[in-house]
RODO-2510 file (C-alpha; in nm, 4 decimals, decimal comma):
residues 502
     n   res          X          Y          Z
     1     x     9,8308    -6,0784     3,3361
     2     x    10,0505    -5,7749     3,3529
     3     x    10,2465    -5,7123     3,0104
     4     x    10,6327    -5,5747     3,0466
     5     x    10,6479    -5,2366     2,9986
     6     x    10,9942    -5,2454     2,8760
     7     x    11,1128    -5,3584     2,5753
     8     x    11,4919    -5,4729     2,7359
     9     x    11,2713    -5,6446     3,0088
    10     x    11,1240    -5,8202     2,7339
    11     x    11,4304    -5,9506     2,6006
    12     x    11,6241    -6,0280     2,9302
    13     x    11,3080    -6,2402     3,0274
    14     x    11,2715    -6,3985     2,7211
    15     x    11,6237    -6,5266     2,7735
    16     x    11,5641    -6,6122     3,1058
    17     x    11,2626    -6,8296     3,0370
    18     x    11,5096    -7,0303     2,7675
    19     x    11,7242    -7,1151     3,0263
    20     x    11,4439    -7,2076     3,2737
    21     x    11,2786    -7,4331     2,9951
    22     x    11,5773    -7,6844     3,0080
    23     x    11,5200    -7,7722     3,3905
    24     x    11,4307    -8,1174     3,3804
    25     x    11,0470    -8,2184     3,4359
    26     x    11,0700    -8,5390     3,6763
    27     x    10,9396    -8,8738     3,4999
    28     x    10,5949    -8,9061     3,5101
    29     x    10,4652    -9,2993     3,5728
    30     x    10,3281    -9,5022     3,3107
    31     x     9,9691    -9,4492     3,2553
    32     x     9,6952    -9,6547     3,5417
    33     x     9,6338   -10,0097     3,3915
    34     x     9,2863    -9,9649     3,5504
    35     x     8,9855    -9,7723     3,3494
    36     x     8,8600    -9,6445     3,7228
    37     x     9,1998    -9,4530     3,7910
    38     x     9,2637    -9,3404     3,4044
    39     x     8,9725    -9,2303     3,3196
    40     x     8,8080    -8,9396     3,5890
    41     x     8,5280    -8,6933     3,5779
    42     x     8,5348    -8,2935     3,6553
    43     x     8,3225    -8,1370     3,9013
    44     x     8,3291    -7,7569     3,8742
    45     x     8,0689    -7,5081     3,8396
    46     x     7,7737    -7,7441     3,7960
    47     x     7,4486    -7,6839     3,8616
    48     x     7,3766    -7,7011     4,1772
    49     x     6,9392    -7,6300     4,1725
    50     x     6,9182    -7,9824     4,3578
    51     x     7,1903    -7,9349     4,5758
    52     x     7,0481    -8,0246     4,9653
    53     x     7,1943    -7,8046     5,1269
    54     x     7,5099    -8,0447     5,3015
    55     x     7,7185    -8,1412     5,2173
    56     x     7,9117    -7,9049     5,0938
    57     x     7,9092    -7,8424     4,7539
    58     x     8,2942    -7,9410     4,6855
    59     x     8,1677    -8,2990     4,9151
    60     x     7,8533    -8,3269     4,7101
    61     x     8,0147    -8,3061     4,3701
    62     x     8,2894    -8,5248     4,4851
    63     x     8,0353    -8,7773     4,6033
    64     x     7,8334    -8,8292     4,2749
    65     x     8,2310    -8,8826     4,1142
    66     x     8,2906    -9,1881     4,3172
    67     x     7,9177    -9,2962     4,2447
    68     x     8,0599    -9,3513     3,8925
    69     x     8,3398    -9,5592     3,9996
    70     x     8,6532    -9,3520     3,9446
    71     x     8,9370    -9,3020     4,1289
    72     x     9,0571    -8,9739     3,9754
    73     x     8,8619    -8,6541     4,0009
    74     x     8,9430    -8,2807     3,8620
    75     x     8,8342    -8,0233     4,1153
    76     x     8,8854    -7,6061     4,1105
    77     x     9,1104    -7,4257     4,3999
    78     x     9,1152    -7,0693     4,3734
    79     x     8,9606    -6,7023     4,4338
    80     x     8,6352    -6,7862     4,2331
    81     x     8,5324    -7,0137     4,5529
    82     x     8,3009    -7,2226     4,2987
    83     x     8,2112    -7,4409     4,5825
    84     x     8,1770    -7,1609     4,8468
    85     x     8,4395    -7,3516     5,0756
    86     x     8,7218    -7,0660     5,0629
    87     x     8,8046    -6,9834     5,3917
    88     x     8,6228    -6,6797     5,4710
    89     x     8,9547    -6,4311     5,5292
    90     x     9,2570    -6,5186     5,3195
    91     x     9,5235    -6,2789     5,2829
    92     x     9,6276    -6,3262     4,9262
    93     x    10,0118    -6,4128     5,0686
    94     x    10,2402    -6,6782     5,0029
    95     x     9,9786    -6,9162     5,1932
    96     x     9,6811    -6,8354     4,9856
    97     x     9,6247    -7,1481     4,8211
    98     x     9,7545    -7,3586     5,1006
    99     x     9,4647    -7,2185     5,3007
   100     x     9,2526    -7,3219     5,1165
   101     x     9,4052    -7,7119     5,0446
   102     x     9,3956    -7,7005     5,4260
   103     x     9,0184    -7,5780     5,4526
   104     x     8,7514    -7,8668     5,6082
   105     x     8,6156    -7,9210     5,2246
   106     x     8,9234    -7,9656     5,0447
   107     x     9,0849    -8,1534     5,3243
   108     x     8,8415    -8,4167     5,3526
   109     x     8,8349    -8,4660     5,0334
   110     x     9,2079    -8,5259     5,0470
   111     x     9,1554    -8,7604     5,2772
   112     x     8,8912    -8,9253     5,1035
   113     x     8,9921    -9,2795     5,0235
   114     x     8,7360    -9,3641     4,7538
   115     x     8,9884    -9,0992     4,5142
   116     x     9,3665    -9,1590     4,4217
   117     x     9,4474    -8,8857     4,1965
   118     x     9,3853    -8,5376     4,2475
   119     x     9,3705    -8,3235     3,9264
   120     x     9,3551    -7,9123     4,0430
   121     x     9,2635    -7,6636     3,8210
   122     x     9,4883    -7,3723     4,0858
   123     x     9,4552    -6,9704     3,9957
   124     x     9,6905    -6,8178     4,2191
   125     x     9,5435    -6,5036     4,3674
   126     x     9,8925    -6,2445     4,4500
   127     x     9,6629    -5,9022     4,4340
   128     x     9,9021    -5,6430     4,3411
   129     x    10,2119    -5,8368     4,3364
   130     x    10,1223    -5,9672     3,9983
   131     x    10,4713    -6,1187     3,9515
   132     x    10,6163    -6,4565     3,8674
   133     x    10,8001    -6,5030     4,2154
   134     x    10,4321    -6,4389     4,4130
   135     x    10,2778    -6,7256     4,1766
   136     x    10,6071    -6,9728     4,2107
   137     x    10,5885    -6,8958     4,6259
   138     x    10,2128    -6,9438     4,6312
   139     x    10,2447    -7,2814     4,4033
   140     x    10,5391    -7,4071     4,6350
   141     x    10,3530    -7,3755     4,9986
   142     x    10,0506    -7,5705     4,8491
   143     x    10,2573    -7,8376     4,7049
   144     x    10,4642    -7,8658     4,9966
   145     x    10,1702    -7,9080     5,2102
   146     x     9,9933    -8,0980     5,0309
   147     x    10,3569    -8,3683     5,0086
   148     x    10,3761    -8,3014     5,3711
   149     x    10,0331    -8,3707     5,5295
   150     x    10,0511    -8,7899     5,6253
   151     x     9,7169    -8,8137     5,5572
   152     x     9,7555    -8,7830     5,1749
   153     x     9,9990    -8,9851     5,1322
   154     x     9,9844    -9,2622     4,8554
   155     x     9,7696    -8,9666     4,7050
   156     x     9,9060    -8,8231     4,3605
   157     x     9,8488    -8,4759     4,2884
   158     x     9,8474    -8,2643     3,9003
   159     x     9,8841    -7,8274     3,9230
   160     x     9,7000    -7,7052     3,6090
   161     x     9,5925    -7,3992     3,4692
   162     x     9,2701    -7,3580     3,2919
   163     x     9,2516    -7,3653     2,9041
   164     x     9,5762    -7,1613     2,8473
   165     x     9,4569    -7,0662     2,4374
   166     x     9,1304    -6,8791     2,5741
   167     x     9,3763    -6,7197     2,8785
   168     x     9,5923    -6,5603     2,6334
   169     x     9,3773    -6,4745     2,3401
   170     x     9,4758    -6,4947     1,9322
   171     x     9,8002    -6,3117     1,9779
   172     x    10,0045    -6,2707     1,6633
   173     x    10,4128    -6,3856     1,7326
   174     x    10,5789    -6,1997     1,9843
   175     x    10,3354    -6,0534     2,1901
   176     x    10,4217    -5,9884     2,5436
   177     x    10,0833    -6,2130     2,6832
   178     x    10,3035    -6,4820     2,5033
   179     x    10,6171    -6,4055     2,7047
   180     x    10,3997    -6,3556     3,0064
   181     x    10,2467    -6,6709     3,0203
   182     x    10,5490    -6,8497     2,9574
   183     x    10,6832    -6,6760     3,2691
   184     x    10,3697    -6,7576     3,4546
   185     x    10,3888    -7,1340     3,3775
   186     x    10,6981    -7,1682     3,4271
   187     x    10,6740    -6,9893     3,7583
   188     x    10,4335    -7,2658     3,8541
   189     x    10,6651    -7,5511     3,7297
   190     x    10,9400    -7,3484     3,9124
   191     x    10,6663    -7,3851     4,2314
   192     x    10,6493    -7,7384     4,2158
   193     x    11,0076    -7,8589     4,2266
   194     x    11,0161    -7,6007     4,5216
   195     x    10,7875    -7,7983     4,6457
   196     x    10,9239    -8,1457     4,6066
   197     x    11,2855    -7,9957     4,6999
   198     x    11,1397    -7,9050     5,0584
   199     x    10,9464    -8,2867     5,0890
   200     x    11,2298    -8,5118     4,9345
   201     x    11,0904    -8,8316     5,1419
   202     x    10,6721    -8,7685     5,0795
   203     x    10,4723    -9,0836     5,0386
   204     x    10,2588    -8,8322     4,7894
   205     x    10,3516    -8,7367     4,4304
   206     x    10,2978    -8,4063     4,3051
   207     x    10,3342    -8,2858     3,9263
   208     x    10,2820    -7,9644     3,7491
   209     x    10,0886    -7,9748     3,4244
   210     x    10,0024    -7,6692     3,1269
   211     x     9,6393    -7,6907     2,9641
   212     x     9,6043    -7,6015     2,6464
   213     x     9,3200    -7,6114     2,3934
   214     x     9,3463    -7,5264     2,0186
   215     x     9,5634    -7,7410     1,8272
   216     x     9,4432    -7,4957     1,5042
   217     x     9,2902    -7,1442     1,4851
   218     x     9,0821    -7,0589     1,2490
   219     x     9,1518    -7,4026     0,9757
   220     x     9,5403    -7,3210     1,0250
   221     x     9,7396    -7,5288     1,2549
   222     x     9,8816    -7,3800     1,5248
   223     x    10,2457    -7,2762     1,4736
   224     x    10,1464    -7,2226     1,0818
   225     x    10,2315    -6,8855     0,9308
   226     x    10,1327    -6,5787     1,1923
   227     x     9,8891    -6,8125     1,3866
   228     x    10,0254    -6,8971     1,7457
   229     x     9,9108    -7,1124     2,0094
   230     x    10,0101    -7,2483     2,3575
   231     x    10,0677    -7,5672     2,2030
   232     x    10,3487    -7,4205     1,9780
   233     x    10,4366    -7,0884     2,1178
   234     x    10,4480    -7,2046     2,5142
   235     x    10,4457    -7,5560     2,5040
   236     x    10,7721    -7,6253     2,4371
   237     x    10,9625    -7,3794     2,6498
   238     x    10,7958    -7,4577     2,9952
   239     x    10,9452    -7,7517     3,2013
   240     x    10,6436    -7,9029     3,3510
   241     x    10,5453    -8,2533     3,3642
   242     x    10,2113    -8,2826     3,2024
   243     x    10,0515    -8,1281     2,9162
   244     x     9,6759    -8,1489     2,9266
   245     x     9,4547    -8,0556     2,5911
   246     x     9,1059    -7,9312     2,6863
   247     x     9,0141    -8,1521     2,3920
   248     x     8,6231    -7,9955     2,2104
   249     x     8,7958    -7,8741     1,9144
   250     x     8,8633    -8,2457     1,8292
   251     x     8,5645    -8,4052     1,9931
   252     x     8,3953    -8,1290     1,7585
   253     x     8,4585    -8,3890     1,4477
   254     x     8,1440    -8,6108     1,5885
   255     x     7,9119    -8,2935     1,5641
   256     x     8,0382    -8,2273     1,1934
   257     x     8,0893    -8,5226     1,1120
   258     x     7,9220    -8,8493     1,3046
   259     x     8,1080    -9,1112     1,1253
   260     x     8,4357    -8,9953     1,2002
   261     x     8,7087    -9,1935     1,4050
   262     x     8,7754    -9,0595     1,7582
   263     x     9,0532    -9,3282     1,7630
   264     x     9,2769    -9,1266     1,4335
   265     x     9,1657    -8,7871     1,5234
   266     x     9,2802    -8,7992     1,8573
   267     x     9,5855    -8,9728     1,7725
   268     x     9,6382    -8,7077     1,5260
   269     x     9,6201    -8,4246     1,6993
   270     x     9,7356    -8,5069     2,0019
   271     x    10,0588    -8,6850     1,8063
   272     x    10,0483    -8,2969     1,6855
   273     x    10,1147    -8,1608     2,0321
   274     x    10,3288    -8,3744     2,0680
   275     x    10,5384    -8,3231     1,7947
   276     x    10,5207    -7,8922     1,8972
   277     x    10,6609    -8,0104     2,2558
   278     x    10,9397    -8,2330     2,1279
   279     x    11,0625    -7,9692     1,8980
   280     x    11,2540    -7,8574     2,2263
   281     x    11,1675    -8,1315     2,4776
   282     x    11,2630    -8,5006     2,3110
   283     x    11,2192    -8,6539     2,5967
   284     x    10,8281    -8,5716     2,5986
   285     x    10,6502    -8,9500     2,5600
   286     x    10,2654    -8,9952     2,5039
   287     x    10,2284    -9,0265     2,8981
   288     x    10,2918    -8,6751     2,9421
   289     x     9,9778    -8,5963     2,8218
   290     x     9,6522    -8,5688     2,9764
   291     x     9,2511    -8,5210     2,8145
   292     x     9,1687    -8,2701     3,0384
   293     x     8,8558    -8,1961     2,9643
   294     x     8,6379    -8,3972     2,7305
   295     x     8,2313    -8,5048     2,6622
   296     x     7,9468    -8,5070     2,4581
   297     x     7,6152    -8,3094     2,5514
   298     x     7,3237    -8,4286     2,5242
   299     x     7,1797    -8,1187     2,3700
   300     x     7,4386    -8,1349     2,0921
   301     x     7,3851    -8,5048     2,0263
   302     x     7,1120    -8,6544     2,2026
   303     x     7,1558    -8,8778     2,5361
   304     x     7,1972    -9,1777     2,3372
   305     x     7,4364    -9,0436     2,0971
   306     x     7,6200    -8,9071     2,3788
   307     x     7,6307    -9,2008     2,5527
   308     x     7,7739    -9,3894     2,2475
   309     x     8,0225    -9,1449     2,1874
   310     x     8,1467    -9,2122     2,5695
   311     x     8,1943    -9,5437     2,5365
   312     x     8,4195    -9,5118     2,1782
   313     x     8,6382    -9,2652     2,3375
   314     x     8,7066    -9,4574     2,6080
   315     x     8,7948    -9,7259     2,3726
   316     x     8,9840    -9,4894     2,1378
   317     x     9,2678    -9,4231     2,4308
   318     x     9,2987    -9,8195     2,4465
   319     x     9,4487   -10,0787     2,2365
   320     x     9,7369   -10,0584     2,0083
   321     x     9,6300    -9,7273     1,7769
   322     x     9,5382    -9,5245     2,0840
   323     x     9,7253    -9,2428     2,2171
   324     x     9,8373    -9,3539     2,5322
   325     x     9,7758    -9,0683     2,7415
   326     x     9,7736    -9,0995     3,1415
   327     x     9,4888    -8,9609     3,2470
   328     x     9,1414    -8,8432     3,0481
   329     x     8,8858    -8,6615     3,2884
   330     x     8,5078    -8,6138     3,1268
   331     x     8,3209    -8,2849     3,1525
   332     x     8,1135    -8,3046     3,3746
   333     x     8,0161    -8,4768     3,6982
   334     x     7,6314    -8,2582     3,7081
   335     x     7,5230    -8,0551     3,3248
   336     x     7,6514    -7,7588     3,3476
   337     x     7,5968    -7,4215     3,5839
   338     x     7,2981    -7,2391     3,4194
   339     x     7,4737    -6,8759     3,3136
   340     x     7,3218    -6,5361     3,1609
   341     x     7,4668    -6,2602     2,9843
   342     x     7,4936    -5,8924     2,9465
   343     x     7,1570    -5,9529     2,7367
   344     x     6,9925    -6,2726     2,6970
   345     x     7,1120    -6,4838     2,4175
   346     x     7,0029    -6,4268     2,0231
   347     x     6,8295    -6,1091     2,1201
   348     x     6,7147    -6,0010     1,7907
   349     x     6,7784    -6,2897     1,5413
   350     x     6,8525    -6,6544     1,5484
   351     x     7,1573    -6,5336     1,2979
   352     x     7,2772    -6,3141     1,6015
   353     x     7,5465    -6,5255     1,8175
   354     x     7,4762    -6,2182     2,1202
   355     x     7,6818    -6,1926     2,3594
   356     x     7,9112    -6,4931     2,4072
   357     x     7,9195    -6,4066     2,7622
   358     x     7,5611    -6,4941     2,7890
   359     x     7,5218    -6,8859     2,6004
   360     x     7,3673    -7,1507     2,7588
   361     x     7,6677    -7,3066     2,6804
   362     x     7,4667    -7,6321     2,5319
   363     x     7,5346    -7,7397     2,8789
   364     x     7,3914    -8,0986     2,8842
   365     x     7,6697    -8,2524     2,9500
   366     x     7,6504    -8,4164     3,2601
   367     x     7,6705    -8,7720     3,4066
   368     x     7,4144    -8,7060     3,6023
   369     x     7,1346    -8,4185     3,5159
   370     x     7,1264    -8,1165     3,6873
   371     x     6,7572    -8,0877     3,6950
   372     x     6,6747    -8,3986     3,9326
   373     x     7,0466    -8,5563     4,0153
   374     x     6,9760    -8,8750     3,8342
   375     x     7,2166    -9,0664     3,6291
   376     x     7,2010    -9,0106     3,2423
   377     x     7,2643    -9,2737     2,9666
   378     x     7,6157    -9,1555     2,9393
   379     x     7,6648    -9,1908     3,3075
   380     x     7,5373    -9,5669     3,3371
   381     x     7,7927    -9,5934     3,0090
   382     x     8,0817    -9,4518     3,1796
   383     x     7,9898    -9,6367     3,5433
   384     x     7,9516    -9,9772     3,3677
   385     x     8,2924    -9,9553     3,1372
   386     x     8,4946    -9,8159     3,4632
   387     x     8,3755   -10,1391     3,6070
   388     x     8,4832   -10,3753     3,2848
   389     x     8,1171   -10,4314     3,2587
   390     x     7,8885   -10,4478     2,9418
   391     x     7,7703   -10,1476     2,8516
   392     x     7,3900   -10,1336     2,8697
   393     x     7,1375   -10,1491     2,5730
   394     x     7,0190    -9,8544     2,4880
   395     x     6,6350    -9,8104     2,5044
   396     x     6,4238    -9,6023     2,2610
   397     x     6,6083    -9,2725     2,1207
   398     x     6,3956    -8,9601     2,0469
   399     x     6,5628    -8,7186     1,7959
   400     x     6,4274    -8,3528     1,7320
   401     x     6,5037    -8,2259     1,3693
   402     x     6,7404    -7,9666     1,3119
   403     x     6,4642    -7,7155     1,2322
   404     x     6,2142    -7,9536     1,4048
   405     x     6,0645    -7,6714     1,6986
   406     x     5,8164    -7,4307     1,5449
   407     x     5,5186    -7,1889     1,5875
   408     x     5,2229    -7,4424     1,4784
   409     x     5,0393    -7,1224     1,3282
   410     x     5,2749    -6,9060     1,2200
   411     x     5,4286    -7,0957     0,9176
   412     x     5,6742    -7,3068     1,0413
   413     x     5,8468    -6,9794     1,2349
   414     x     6,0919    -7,0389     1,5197
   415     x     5,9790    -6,7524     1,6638
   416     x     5,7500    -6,8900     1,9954
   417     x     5,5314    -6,6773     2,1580
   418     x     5,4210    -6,7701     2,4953
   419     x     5,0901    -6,9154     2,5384
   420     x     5,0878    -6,9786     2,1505
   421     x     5,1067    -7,3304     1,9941
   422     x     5,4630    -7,5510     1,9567
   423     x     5,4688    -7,8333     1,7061
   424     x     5,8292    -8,0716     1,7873
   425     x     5,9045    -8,2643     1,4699
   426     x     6,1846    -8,5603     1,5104
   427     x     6,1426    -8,9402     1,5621
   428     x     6,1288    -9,2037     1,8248
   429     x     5,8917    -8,9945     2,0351
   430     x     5,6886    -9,1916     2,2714
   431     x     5,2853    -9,2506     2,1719
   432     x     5,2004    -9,1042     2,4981
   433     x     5,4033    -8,9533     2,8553
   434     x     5,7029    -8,7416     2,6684
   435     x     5,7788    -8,4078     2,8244
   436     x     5,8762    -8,1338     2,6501
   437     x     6,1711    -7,9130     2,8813
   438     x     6,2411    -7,5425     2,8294
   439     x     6,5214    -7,3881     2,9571
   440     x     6,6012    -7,0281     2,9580
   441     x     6,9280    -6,8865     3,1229
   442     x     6,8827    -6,5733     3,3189
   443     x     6,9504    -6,2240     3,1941
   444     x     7,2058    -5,9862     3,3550
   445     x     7,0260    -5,6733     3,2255
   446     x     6,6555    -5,7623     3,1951
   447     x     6,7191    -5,9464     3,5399
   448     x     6,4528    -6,2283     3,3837
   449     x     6,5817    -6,5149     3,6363
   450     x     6,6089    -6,8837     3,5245
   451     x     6,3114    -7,0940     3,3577
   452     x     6,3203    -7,4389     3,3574
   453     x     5,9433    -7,5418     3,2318
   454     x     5,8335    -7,9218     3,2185
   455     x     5,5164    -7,9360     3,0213
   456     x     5,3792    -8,2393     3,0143
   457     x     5,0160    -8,1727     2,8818
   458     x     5,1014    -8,2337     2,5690
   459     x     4,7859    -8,1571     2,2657
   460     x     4,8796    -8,5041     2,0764
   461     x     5,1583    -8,7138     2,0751
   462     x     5,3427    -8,9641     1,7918
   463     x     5,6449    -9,0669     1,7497
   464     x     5,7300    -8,8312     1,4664
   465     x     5,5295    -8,5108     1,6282
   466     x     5,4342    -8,3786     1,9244
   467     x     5,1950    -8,0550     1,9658
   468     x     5,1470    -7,8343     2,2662
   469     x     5,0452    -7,4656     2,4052
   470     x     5,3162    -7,2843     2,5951
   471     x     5,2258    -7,1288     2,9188
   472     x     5,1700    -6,7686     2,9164
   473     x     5,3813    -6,6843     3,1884
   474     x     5,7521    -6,7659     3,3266
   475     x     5,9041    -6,7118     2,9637
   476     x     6,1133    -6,3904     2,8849
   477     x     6,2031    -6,2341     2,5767
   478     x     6,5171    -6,4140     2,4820
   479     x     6,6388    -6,7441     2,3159
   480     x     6,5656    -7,0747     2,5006
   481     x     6,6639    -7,4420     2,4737
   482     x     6,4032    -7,6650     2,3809
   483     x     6,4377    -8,0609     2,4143
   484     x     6,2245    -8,3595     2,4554
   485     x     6,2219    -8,6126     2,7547
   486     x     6,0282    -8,9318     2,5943
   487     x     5,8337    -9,1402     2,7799
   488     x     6,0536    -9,3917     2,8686
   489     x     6,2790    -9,0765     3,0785
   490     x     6,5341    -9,0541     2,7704
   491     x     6,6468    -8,6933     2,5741
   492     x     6,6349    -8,5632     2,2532
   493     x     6,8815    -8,3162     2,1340
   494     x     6,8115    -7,9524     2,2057
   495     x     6,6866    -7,6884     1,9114
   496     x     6,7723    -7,3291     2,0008
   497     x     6,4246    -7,1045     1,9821
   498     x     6,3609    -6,7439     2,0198
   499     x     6,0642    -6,6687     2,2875
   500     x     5,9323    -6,3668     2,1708
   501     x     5,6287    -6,1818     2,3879
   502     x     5,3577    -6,0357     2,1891
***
């Protein structure tokens, strides 16, 4: 994002962008009466270890989305070519992003009949001409094309950014990020009616949407005092028709605290943003809002907590106290892309957070695991309620304690060293075939590569304790996830460790 450099600019724009705000945002339908085409799953930037090879990875994604029964998937379409199906040469003109819509991967899945609704996570990429009428060209040829092309038609199509509060950053009021992102969303609302102004008669539907993703900053809601957010500082000035909350700073209320009702906290901070929006748009209704991103991971909870937590969302958007948003997409299809950092993670301390660049992200989140493709708890959960079916019992639940991974000999210390002895302290172990999984994300400056270990020689085995050795090789100085896969193929949470090398 490129700041104004002039202060009268500033101004002038800021004006401008009032003016803009008042467009009208077409009606958006009521929200899908059917669980398969409300409720939708994300696939972007998983990992991809057990990827074959073909399909592509856009097709493979998409494929394990419809195993789960939806009809509504969220998909990424821009210069970071997450699925490696960019076209190889694209001039970053007005038909940048319509190249790629148009590209074998992203037109078959178009095409693809098993999916209804299309939500896109678009970056425009405009090189140097970094300025709202590149973005609002670039957003109208894809949206024309995609209203215009006879083979998507019946086919409904949402234009979102990513995570807008993380984009612009804990600016205090009046910044010029906040003036530039208005321009910038509204530039892509702007591209949309473009687009629907040029395809009048379309047998598609095409929408633009803003994500945002803090509805507080710091304990203070947004909007409060000198804290600013999309939700109050953009929200309400842009004309689009959806408003999607990237929702893990409510989901976080399960993590703190377990009890909690996902039915009231969502309604009450959603009915938040909604409140922000209508302070200038009172036409805004529930429907214009969308989950855009929501789960639980396995790491942070445990697969069958996880799994639980699935199913009373899903039932928390229902029913007479839900918030009656249209769509709600889950995070994510596959657990997430293993990523590194500038150094590996908790180099030094446990107390350290390192570089946030380089977390593993607790990235168990998947409906199916990234390790071997097969379906989790939470994704025979989700399958079976997008179906109106029971949900399935859950089997036996292993559950590491919170300080539960230690150095057998060394005290109690949570310092590992490799080919030294590993006590796991939790419950609901099996007596006999658990596995215990270590997972280590590579690092950018050691350039230690991935470890994923499966030890399964375990040196006893209990339900409340497991002991093992470590193997003396593979494992790099650095912090590591350590979890438990029982013997009946279910996980524990995750305990973060430092591997230390004598």
């Amino acid at each position: 994002m490129t700041p104004r450099s002039s202060s009268i600019r500033s101004v002038l724009l800021a004006l401008s962008l009032v003016a803009l705000s008042a467009a009208p945002a077409r009606a958006v339908p009521s929200p899908p009466t059917a669980r398969a085409d409300r409720f939708g799953v994300y696939s972007w930037g998983s990992d991809s270890s057990t990827w074959p090879g073909s399909p592509n990875r856009l097709a493979w994604g998409a494929d394990k989305v419809a195993e789960i029964g939806t009809r509504t998937i969220r998909v990424y379409m821009g210069p970071n070519d997450s699925y490696q199906v960019n076209p190889a040469d694209n001039k970053t003109d007005d038909l940048y992003l319509q190249r790629i819509a148009a590209s074998p991967a992203y037109d078959a899945l178009f095409r693809d009949p098993r999916f209804r609704t299309y939500l896109l996570t678009v970056s425009p990429s405009t090189g140097s001409n970094a300025t709202f009428t590149a973005a609002r060209r670039q957003i109208a040829r894809l949206g024309a094309y995609l209203l215009a092309e006879p083979g998507y038609a019946g086919k409904t199509f949402i234009l979102l950014n990513w995570e807008g509060d993380n984009a612009v950053g804990p600016e205090p009021p009046g910044s010029a990020k906040w003036t530039d992102f208005i321009g910038r969303t509204e530039a892509r609302a702007d591209g949309v009616r473009d687009a629907r102004a040029q395809q009048p008669g379309s047998a598609a539907q095409l929408y633009s949407g803003l994500e945002f993703n803090l509805v507080a900053r710091d304990g203070v809601r947004c909007g409060d005092g000198e804290v600013r957010c999309v939700v109050d500082t953009v929200a309400p000035r842009v004309s689009v028709d959806y408003y999607s909350y990237s929702a893990w700073q409510t989901l976080d209320v399960k993590r703190l605290h377990p009890t909690a009702s996902l039915t009231k906290t969502l309604k009450n901070d959603l009915g938040f943003a909604l409140a922000k929006v209508r302070s200038r748009r009172p036409k805004i209704q529930q429907e214009n809002f969308i989950l855009g991103e929501w789960g639980f991971a396995r790491s942070i909870y445990s697969e069958c907590q996880a799994s639980r937590y699935v199913a009373e969302l899903v039932r928390a958007l229902e029913g007479r106290n839900g918030f009656r948003v249209s769509y709600a997409i889950y995070w994510q299809v596959l657990d997430n892309g293993w990523r590194g950092g500038r150094r590996t993670p908790c180099m030094g301390d446990l107390r350290d957070e390192g570089d946030p660049e380089g977390q593993v992200d607790w990235l168990l989140y998947g409906l199916f695991r990234g390790r071997d493709s097969e379906m989790t708890l939470s994704g025979s959960t989700y399958q079976a309620l997008l179906h109106n079916q029971p949900v399935p019992a859950l089997p036996r639940c292993p559950t590491i304690d919170p300080q539960g991974v230690v150095d057998t000999l060394e005290n109690g210390s949570r310092f590992l060293h490799p080919g030294g002895p590993i006590t796991i302290s939790g419950h609901g172990f099996g007596n006999y075939g658990n596995d215990i999984i270590i997972l280590q994300a590579h690092d950018r400056q050691s350039k230690d590569p991935n470890v994923l270990l499966d030890m399964s020689h375990m040196g006893s085995e209990s339900p409340q304790q497991i002991t093992a050795t470590l193997p003396a090789k593979e494992l790099h100085d650095g912090c590591a996830l350590v979890w438990v896969n029982s013997g009946n193929g279910v996980e524990s949470n995750a305990v973060l460790v430092r591997i230390k090398p004598e």
